[in-house]
N, C-alpha and C positions, 0 to 999 in steps of 0.2 A: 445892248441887244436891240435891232433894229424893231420896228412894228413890225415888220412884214416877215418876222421868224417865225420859221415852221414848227409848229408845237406836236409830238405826238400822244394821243392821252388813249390809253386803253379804258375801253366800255362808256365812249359817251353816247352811245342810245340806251345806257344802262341809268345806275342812282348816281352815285358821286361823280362818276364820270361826266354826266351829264353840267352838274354843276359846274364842273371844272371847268370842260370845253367852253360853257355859255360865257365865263369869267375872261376867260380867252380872249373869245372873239370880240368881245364888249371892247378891250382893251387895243383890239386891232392885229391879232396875230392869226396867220394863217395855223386852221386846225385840221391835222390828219388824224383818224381815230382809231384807231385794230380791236376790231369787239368778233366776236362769237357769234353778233346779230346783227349782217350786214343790210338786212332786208328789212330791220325791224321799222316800224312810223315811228317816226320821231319828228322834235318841233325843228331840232339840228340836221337833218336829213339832205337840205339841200345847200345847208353852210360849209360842210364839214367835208374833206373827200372819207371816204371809208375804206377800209382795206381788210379781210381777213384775218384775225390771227391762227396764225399757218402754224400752229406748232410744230406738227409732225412733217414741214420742210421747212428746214433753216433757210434755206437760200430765198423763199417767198418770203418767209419769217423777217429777213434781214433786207431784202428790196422793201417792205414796205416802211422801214424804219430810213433810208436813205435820202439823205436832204433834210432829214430832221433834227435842228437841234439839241430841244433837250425832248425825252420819254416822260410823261406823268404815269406812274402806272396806280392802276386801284386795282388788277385783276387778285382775283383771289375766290375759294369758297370758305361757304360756312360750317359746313358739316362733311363729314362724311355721306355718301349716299353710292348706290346703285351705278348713278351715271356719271358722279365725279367723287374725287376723294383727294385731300391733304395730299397724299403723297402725288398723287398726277401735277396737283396746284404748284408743287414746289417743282418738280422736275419741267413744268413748263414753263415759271417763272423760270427757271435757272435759260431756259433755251432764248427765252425773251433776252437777257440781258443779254447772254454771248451776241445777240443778234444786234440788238442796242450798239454793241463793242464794234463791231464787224461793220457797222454801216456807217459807222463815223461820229454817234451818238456825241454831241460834249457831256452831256448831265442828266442823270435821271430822280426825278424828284419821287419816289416811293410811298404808298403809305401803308404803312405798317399798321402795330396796334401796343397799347398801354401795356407794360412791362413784360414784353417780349424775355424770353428765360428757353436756351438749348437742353435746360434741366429742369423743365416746368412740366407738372403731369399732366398740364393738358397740351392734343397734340394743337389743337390751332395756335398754341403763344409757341409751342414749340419749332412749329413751321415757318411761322412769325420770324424767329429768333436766326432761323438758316438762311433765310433770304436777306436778314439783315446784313451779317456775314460772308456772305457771298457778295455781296453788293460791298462790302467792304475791303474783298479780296479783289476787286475787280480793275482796281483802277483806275473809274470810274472817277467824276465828278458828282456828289450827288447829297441830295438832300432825303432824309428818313420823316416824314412826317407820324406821330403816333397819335390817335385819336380813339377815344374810349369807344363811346355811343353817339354814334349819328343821330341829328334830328333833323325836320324840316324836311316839306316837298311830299316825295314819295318815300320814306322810312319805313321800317319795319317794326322796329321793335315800341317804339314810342307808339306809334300808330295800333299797334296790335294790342297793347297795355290798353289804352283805350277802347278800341272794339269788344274786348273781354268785360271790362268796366259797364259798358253799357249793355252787355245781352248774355253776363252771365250772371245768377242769382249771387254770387261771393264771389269774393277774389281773394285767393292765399296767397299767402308771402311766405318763401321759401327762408324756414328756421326764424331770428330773432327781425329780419330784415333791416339790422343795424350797419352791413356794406355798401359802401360807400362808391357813389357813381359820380362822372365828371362830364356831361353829354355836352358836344361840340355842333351847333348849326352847322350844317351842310354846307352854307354860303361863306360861312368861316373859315371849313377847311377848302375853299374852291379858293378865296382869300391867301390862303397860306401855302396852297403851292402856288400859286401865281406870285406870289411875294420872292419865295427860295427857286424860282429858273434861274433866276440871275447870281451872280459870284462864281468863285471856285473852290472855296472852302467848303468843305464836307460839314453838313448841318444834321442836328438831331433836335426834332422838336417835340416835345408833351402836347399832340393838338388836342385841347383841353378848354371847355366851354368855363362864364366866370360865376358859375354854381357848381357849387359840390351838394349832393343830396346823401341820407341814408336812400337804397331800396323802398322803407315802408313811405318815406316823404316822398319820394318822389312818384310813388301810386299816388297816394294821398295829392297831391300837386295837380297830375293828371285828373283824379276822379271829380275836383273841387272846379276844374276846368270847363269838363263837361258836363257841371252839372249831376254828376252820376254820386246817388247818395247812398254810399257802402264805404265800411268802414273797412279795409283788408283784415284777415287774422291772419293767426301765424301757422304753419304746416310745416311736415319734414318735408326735407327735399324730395323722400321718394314719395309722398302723397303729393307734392306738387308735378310730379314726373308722370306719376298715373294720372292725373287731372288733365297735362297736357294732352297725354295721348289720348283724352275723352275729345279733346277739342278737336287734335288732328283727325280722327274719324270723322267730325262733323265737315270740317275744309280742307281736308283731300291734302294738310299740307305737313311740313314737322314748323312744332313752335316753338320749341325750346327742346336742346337736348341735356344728359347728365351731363354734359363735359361745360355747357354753357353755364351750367346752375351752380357746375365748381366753381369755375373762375368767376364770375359774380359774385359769390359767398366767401370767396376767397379777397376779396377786395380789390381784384387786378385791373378793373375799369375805373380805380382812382390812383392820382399821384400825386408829391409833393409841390408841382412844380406850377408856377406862375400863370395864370389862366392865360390863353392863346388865342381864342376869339371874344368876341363880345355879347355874342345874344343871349339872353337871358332865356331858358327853358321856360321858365315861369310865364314872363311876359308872352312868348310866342305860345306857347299853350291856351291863356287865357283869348290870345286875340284869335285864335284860330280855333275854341273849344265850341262852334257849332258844325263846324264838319271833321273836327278829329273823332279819328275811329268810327266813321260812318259806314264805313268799306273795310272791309278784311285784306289783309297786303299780303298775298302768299308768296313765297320764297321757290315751293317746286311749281308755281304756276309760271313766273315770270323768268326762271330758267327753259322751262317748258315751252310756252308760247314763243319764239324765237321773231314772230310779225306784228304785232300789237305793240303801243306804247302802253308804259306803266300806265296806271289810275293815277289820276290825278284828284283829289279829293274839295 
């Protein structure tokens, strides 16, 4: 693969995208982007060309994918909502790839999520699990990267555990908080697709950080970080569910839904499989525990604002 291939990565003026693309260019390849936020500031803004993603015309859809080697994709939502929903996510993932196909794509490096299941009751591992398959039916070249919990940069959820930590009087842990999480630095998974562009071998990876934490340790980890001295207790899920939505009242955002609080309690953010990156949660917490969770990281704000770049903390 020469330096000068054309990489396309969907949402690098978004989070992981961002990573991705910067890992990119570092390494010397031309970056084309397809995000939802062509106008957004970004640090990549005048690196990267940008293109629309056109769902609802293939034929833009697929001209902005043309000359590109391989697709990085990270689109996807978290919830259901009002302005986007699972099912939109996957019928446009599906439009994305025919378009990938059509424009001469060699290989799309994906990233999925930690035990993706077609018969899983929640629907995002379920959505998860169709686009895996579809990408499997496709004929494609292509690598599946699977990563539990994102850390680092602009995060959410790690970030958000801490902002709660420091400016709410407790913190509950949903039931015994003995499931088991495997969070992957951001720069790790930008590492691991830049690693799988190359070959033709269809690859499946567990991107999986080299700590395994319960839930309660890993507040516990967090809070000991920042300094924040509360001890979590334990609560049902649905008093952690009403607790959220006391929060989302206060930051206009959603912070966790029921379907999130299953698959977490259900264990699906951990695997058997060989750690994938290398940063330590731990260590980067501690080194970065006087501006984690200083700033609230809202989910419907940065869908919302479509001109701003994330916060940067």
């Amino acid at each position: 693969m020469g330096a000068q291939t054309t990489i396309a990565v969907t949402g690098a003026f978004g989070y992981s995208g961002r990573y991705i693309a910067e890992r990119l260019l570092a390494e010397g390849h031309a970056v084309r982007t397809l995000t939802n936020s062509p106008h957004r500031a970004s640090p990549l803004a005048s690196r990267v060309e940008a293109r629309p993603l056109a769902f609802a015309d293939p034929h833009a859809l697929r001209d902005a994918l043309v000359g590109a080697e391989v697709l990085v994709n990270t689109y996807w939502v978290r919830f259901n909502h009002r302005d986007f929903t699972f099912a939109q996510a996957i019928a446009n993932s599906l439009r994305l790839f025919d378009a990938a196909k059509a424009a001469g794509v060699r290989r799309i490096v994906h990233v999925s999520i930690t035990n993706p299941s077609e018969s899983s009751p929640f629907e995002y591992f379920r959505g998860k699990a169709r686009l895996e398959r579809a990408l499997g039916e496709s004929g494609l070249s292509l690598a599946i990267l699977r990563p539990a919990v994102l850390f680092g940069g602009q995060d959410i959820l790690i970030n958000n555990i801490a902002w709660m930590l420091r400016h709410l009087p407790a913190f509950g842990i949903f039931g015994d908080g003995q499931y088991r999480l495997q969070p992957i630095h951001v720069e790790d998974l930008a590492a691991l697709a830049s690693q799988h562009l190359r070959g033709e071998n269809d690859v499946l990876v567990d991107a999986i950080g080299p700590e395994t934490f319960t839930y309660r340790e890993l507040v516990e980890t967090i809070a000991k970080a920042i300094g924040a001295h509360k001890r979590p207790f334990s609560i049902a899920p649905w008093q952690g569910l009403a607790a959220a939505k006391a929060v989302e009242r206060m930051t206009g955002d959603v912070l966790i839904t029921r379907e999130e609080i299953g698959g977490l309690m259900a264990g699906l953010l951990a695997t058997s499989s060989l750690p994938a990156g290398t940063t330590r949660l731990s260590d980067w917490a501690r080194a970065n525990g006087a501006t984690l969770g200083r700033h609230y990281h809202s989910e419907l704000a940065r869908r919302g604002d479509r001109r701003h770049a994330h916060k940067e903390d």
